[in-house]
C-alpha positions as CSV (number, residue, x, y, z in Angstrom):
1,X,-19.2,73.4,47.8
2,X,-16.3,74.2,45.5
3,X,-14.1,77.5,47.1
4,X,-15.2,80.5,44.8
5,X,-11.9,81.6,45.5
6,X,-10.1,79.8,43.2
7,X,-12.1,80.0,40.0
8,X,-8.9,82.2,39.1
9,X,-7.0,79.1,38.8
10,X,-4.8,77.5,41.2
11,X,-1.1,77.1,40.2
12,X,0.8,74.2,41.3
13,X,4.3,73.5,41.9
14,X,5.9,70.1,42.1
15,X,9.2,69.9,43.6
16,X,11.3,67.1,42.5
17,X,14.8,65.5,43.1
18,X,16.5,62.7,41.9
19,X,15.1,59.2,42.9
20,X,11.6,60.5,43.8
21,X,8.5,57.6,43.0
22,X,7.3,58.2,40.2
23,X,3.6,57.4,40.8
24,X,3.9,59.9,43.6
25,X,4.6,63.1,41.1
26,X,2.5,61.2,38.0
27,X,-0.7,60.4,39.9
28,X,-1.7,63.3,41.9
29,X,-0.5,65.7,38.4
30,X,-2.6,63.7,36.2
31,X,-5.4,63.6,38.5
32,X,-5.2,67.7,38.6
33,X,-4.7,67.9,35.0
34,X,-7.4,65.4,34.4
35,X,-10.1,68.0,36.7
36,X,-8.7,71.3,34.9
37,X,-9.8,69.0,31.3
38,X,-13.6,69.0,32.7
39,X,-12.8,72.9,34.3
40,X,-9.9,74.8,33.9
41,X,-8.7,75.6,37.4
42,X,-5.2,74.1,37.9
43,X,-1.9,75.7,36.3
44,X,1.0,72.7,36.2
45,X,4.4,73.0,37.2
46,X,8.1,70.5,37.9
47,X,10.8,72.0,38.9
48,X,14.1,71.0,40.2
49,X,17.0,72.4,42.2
50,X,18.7,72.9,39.5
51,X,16.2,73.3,36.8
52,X,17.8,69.8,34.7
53,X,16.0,66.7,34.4
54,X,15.6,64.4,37.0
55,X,15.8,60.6,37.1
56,X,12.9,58.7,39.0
57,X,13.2,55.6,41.1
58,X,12.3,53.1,37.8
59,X,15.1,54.9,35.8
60,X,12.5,57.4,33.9
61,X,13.7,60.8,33.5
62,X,11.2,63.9,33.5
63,X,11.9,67.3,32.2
64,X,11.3,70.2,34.6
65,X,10.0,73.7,33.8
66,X,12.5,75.4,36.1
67,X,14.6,75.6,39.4
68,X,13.4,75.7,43.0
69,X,14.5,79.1,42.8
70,X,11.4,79.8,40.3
71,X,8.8,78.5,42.7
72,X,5.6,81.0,42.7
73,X,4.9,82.0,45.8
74,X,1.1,81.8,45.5
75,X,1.2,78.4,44.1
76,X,0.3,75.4,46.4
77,X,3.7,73.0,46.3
78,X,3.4,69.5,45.6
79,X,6.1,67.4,47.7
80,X,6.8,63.6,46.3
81,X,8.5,61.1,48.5
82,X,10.7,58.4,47.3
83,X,14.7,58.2,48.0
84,X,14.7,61.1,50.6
85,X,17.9,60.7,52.3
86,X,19.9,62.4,50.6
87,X,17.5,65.9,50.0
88,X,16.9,65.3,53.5
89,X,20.7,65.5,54.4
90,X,21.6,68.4,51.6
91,X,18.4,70.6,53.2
92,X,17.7,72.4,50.2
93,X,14.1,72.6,50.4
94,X,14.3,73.9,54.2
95,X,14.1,77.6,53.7
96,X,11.6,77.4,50.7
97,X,8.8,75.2,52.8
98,X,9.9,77.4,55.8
99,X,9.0,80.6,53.6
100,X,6.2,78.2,52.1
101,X,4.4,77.7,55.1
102,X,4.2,81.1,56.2
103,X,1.5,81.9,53.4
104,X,-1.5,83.1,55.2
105,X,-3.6,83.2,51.8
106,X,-4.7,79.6,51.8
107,X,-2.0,78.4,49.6
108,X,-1.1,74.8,50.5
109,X,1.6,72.2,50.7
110,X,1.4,68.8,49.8
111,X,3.5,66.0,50.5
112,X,3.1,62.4,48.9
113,X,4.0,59.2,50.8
114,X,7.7,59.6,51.9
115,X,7.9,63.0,51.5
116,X,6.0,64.2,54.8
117,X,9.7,63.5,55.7
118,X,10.9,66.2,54.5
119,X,8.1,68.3,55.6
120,X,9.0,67.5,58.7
121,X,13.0,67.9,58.4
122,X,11.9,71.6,57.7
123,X,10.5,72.0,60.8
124,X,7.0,72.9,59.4
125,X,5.1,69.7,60.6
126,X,6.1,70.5,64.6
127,X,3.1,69.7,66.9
128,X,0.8,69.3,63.7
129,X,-0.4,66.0,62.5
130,X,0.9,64.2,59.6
131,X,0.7,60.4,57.6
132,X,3.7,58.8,55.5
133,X,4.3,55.9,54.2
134,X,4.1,52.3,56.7
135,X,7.8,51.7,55.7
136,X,9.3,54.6,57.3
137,X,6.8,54.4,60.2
138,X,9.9,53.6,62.4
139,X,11.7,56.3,60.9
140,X,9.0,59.0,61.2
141,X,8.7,58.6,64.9
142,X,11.9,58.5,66.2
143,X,13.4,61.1,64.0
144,X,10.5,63.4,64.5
145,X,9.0,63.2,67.3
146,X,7.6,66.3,67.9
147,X,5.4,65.9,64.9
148,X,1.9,64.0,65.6
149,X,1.9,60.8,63.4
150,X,-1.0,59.3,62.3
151,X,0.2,56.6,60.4
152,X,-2.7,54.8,59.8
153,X,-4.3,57.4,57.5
154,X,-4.6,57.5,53.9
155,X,-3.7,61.2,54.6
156,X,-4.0,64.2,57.1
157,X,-5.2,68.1,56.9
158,X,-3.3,70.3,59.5
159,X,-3.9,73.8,58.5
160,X,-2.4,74.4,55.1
161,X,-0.3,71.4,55.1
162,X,-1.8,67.6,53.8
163,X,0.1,64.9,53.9
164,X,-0.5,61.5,52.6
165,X,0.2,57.9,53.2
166,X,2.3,55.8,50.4
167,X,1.7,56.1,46.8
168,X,-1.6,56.1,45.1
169,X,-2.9,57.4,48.8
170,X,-1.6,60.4,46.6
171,X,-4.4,60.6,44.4
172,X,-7.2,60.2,47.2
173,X,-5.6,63.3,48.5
174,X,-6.1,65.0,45.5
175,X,-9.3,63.9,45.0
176,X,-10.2,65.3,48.3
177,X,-8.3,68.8,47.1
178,X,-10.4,68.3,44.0
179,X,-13.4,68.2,45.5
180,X,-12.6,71.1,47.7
181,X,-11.4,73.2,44.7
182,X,-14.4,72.5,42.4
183,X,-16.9,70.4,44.1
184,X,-18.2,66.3,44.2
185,X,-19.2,66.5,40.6
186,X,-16.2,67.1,38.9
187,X,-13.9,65.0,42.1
188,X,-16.2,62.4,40.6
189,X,-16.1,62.7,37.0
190,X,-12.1,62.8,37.4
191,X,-12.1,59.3,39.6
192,X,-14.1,58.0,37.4
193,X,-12.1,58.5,34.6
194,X,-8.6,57.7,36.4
195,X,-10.7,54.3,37.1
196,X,-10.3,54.9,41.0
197,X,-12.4,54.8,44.3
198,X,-14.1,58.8,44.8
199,X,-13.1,58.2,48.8
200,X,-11.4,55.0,50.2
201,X,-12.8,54.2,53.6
202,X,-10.2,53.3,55.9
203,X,-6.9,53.7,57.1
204,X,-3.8,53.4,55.7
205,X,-3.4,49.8,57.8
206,X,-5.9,48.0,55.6
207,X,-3.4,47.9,52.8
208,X,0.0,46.9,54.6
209,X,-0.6,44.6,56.7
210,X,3.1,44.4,58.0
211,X,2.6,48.2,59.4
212,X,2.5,46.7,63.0
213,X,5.6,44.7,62.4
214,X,7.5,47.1,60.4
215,X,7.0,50.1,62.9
216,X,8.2,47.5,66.0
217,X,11.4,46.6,64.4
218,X,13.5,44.5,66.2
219,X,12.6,44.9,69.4
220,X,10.8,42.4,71.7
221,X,7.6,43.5,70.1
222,X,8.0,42.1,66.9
223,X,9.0,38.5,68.9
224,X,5.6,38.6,70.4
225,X,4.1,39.7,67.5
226,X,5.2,36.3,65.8
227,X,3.5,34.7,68.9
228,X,0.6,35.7,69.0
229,X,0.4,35.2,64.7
230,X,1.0,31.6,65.7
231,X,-1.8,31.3,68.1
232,X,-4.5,34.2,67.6
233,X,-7.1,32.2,69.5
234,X,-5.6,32.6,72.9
235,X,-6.8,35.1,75.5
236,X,-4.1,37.2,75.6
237,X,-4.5,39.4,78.4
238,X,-1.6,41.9,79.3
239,X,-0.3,39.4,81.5
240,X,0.4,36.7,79.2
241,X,1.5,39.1,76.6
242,X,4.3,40.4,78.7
243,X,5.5,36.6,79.7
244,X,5.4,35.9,76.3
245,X,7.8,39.4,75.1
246,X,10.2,38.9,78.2
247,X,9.0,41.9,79.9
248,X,6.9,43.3,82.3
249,X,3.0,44.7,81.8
250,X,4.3,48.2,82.0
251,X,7.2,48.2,80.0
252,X,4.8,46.4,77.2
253,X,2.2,49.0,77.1
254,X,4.9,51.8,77.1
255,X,6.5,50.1,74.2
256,X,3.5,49.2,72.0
257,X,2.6,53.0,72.7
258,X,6.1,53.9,71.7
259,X,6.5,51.8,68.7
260,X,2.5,51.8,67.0
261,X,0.8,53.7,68.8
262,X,-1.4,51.1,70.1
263,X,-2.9,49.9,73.6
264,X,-2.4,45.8,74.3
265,X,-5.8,44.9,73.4
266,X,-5.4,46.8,70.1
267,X,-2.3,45.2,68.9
268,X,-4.0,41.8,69.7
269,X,-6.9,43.2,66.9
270,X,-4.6,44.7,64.7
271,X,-2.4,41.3,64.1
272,X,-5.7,39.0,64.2
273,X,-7.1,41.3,61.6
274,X,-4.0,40.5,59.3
275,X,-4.9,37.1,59.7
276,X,-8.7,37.7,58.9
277,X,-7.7,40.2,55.7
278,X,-5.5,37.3,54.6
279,X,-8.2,34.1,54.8
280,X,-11.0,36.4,53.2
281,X,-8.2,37.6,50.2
282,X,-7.8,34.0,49.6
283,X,-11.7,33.2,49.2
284,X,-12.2,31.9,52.8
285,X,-15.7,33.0,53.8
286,X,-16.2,35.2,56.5
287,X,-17.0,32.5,58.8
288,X,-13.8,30.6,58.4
289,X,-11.7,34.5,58.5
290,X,-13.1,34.9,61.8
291,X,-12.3,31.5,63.4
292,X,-8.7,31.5,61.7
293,X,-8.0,34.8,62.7
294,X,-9.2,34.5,66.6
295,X,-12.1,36.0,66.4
296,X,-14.5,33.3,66.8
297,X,-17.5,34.6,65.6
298,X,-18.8,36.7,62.4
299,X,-19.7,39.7,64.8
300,X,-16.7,40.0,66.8
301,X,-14.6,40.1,63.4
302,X,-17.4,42.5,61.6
303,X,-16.5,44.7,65.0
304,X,-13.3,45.3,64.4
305,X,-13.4,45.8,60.5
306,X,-15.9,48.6,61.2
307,X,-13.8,50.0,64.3
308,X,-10.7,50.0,62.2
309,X,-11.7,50.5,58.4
310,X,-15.0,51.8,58.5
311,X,-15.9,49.2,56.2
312,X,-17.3,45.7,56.9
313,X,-15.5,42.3,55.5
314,X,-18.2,41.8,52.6
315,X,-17.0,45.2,51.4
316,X,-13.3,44.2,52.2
317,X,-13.7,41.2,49.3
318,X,-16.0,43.5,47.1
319,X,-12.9,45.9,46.6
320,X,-9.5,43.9,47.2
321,X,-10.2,40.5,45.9
């Protein structure tokens, strides 16, 4: 049921800095403004540190409506991610979300993709869950580790913050705000006319299918990664596993802990199920996904799509092929 609440309309701030993505700011705006066309609900703003335009990561400049300065304090603030580095190392936007996320009246902040980074540079995402983008998975976690990553969701609710995972995960968080704000009908009607999914089953990890490799790095992990790639079809107990990274069983479960966030047995899944996503993307029938990915047979590999996506591999071709 849509929130009564907000029938006054629901202003919205989008803070923006040089560099940001610009599907991150453009996707979840239009999506808003395309909602507030079937009910007016949503009241649009950009604004900038210094109230000038800014340039986006493909070169495209946007005009702004004002400064940071300007923000309204009952608005909900829109956070998009893209080159963060250098807002993360200037801080502007500390004392703002700080301030931000001390509203008690249900006003909320959102951060696309990259920018739960700077969320969580304010301090405002401590002990409080949060997605970003695969690519700075490595980043996320050793930079901020006091914040509860779930990097394998298209994006997260903790309290009055959301965060999503990269890009157009953007615009299935604001459906989901959508539907909150003024109900399935008009969250519907809005996909529909953006041409997009109402709600994307899944995690994040069914559309990167590096995000294992790109959140172990370097490290040993990625060498038995390649392994195991090579030769899915092996039982690869713990054991063997450890042989095969140079280390011993302990120090491989505290690592793949450390570095994804998964046990032994669901790193082995994980990688087999890149395997399997890639065969079925490139018309291989289920059959053949699950003996080229390890699997062995149509249930085992039906299994772990369900356990991981929510969806099943028929539905998998249905929607990425």
């Amino acid at each position: 049921m849509p929130n009564t609440q907000l029938e006054q309309h629901r202003h919205i701030d989008a803070l923006v800095y040089h560099g940001i993505n610009l599907l991150d700011l453009a996707g979840p705006m239009q999506a808003f403004w395309t909602a507030d066309s079937y009910r007016p609900n949503y009241k649009l703003r950009i604004l900038s540190a210094d109230g000038q335009p800014i340039e986006t990561q493909p070169g495209i400049k946007i005009a702004v409506d004002g400064t940071f300065a300007d923000w309204n304090p009952d608005a909900d603030l829109l956070i998009p991610g893209g080159r963060i580095d250098k807002e993360l190392g200037s801080g502007t936007l500390r004392p703002l979300l700080k301030e931000a996320a001390a509203r008690t009246n249900g006003e909320r902040i959102i951060s696309i993709c990259s920018g739960a980074l700077i969320l969580a540079d304010s301090g405002i995402l401590e002990g409080k869950q949060a997605s970003t983008h695969w690519s700075r998975a490595s980043t996320a976690q050793s930079e901020f580790p006091d914040v509860d990553w779930q990097l394998n969701q298209l994006f997260v609710n903790s309290g009055n913050i959301y965060t999503s995972a990269g890009v157009t995960a953007g615009i299935d968080l604001t459906l989901h705000l959508i539907e909150k704000d003024l109900g399935s009908a008009i969250s519907l009607k809005t996909a529909q006319e953006l041409v997009v999914y109402l709600r994307r089953n899944g995690g994040q990890a069914q559309f990167s299918s590096a995000l294992s490799l790109q959140a172990a790095g370097q490290s040993n992990i990625a060498k038995l990664s390649e392994i195991i790639l090579s030769e899915p079809e092996a039982d690869w107990t713990i054991e063997k596993m450890a042989q095969s990274a140079g280390v011993s069983t302990r120090t491989l479960h505290r690592r793949l802990k450390e570095d994804i966030g998964a046990t032994p047995a669901q790193f082995v899944e994980r990688l087999r199920l890149d395997l399997a996503r890639t065969a079925l993307l490139k018309r291989s029938s289920i059959k053949q996904a699950a003996h080229l990915s390890g699997f062995g047979h149509i249930q085992n590999l039906r299994r772990a799509f369900q356990r991981n996506f929510g969806i099943t591999p028929s539905e998998y071709v249905e929607r990425f092929s």
